[in-house]
Each structure stands twice: as C-alpha cells, then as structure tokens.
C-alpha positions in Angstrom: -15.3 -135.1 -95.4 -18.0 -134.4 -98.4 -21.0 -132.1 -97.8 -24.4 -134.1 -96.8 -26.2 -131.8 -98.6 -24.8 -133.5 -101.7 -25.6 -137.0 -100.2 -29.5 -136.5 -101.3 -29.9 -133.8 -104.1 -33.9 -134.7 -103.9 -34.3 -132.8 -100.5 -34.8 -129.5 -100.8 -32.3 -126.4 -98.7 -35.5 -126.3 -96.5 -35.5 -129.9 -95.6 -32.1 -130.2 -95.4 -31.6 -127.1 -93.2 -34.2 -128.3 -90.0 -34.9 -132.6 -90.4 -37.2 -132.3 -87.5 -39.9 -130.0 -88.5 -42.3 -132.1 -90.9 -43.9 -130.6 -93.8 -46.6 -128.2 -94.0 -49.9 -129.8 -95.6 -51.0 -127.6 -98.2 -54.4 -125.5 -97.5 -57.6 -127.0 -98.1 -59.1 -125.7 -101.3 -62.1 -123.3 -100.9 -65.6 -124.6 -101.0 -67.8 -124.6 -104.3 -71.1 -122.5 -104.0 -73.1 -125.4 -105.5 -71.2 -127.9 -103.1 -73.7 -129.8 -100.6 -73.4 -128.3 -97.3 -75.0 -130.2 -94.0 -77.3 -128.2 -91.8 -77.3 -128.7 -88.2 -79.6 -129.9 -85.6 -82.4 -130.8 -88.3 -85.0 -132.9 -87.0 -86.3 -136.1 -88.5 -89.6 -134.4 -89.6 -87.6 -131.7 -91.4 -85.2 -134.5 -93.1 -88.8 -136.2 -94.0 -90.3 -133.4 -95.6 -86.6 -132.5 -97.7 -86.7 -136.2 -98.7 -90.6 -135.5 -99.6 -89.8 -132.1 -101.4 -87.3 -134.3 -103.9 -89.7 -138.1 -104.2 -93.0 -135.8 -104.4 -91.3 -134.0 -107.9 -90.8 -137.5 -108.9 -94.1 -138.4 -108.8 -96.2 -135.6 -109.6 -93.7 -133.1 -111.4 -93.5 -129.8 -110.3 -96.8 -129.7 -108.1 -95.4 -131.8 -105.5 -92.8 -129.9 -104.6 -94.6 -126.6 -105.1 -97.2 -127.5 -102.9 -95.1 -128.9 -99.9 -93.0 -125.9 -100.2 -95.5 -123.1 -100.1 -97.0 -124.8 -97.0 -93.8 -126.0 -95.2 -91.2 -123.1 -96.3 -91.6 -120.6 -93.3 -91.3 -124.0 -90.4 -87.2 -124.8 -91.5 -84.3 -123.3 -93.7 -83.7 -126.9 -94.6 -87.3 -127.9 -95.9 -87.4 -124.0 -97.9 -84.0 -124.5 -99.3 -84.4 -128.3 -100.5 -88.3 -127.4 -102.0 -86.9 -124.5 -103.8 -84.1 -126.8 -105.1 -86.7 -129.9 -106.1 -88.8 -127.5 -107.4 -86.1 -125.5 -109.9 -85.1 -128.8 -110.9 -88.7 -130.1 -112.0 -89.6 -126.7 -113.4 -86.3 -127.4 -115.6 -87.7 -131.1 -116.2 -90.3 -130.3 -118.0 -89.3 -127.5 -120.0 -87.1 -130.1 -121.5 -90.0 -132.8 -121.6 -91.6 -130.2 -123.7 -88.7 -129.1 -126.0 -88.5 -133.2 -126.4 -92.2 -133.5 -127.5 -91.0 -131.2 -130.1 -88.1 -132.6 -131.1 -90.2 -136.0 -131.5 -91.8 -134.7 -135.1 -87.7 -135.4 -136.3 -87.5 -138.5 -134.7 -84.4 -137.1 -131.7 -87.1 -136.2 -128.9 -87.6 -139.9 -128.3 -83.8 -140.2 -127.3 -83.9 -136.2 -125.8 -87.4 -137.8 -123.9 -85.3 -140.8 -122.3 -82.1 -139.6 -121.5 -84.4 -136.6 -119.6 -86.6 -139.5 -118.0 -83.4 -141.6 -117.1 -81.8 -137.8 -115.7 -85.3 -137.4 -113.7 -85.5 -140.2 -111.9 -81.4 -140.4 -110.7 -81.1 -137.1 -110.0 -84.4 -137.4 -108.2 -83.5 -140.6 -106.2 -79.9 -138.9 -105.2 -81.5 -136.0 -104.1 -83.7 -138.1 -101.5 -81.2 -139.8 -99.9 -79.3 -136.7 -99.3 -82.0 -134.8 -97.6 -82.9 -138.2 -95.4 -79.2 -137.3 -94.5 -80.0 -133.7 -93.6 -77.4 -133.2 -96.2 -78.4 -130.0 -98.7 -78.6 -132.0 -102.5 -77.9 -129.8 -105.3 -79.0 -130.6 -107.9 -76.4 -130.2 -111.7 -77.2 -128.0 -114.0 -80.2 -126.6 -111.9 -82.0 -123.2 -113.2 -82.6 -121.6 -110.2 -85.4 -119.5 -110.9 -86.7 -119.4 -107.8 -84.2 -118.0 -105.5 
C-alpha cells in the first residue's frame, strides 16, 4: 500500500501529521500611532464639541478651533485631543495658503491654492463625521506643532 503522505504533496508534514487541529490564524498586525483610536464613554456634548473643533476650522481657519480649544480642553481628553488635531491641521492650512499666494506671481499658486482648498474642505468634512462618531480623526500629513 503507497504512503498518504504522497497522495497530496500540497499539505504540509504539519497538516499531514494531526488533520484535526485547524490552523493557527496569523497575529494581528500592531497598531499605527496615527491610526484612529475610539474613546470610550464620550458623551454627546463631547462628540459635539469634537465635531465643532474640526467644522469651526472650516469656517473661520485656525481661530475656530483655537478658541473652542482653549475654553473646552481641561472638560474631556476627547474634545483636547480632536482641537489640538483641527487646530495643527489649520495652522498647516494656511501656511500653505500662504506659500500659494506666493507661488501665484508664477502662475502654480492658483493650482497649489485649489488643490489646498479641495484638501481643506475633505479632510475637514472627514474629520467631522469621525468625531460625531466619538471616533479620534487624524488628520494625513498633520504638523503637530501643538502637542
């Protein structure tokens, strides 16, 4: 009688040696530091004032954001760590706003002004809808000058 182990030469020695024992599933791959993570137990007044933190840079640039921050960082984690996020992320807005108004006296700022506008406003809008979650939004490519 032939060997079974040369019946299937795809199985491995493993598989071949115990059939009942399934496979292992391979380990979850670590977490990214910039991945979103969800905070717990947030109320619906500290998902509002996340949402505000990103729609109020939006609006009114970097003032927005700064203001609700300073005033609302020391009631929730959440509400300090999405109005330091909004308010990196307009900070970086407009340094690039400005670096376009440059750049318009050689004609490129106009496109370097709309692709930031177009940038602005999806980010912005993403960002919103995660905190209305309760869902941490990081912004990409964020300078996170204030840590």
């Amino acid at each position: 009688m032939p060997d079974e182990t040369q019946d299937n030469p795809d199985e491995s020695p493993e598989a071949q040696a115990n059939p009942e024992t399934p496979p292992t599933p391979p380990a979850p791959a670590p977490a990214a530091a910039d991945e979103a993570t969800s905070f717990a137990g947030l109320s619906e007044e500290e998902k509002t004032m996340g949402m505000l933190c990103h729609l109020l840079g939006l609006l009114t640039g970097f003032v927005g954001p700064l203001i609700l921050w300073l005033v609302k960082k020391d009631e929730s984690r959440f509400i300090d760590d999405q109005g330091k996020e909004a308010l990196n992320f307009q900070i970086m807005m407009i340094i690039g706003m400005f670096a376009s108004g440059i750049l318009m006296f050689v004609c490129i700022g106009y496109f370097t002004f709309l692709a930031l506008f177009v940038i602005d406003v999806v980010f912005t809008i993403q960002g919103t809808l995660k905190a209305k979650e309760g869902i941490a939004y990081r912004y990409p490519l964020n300078l996170r000058l204030i840590t």
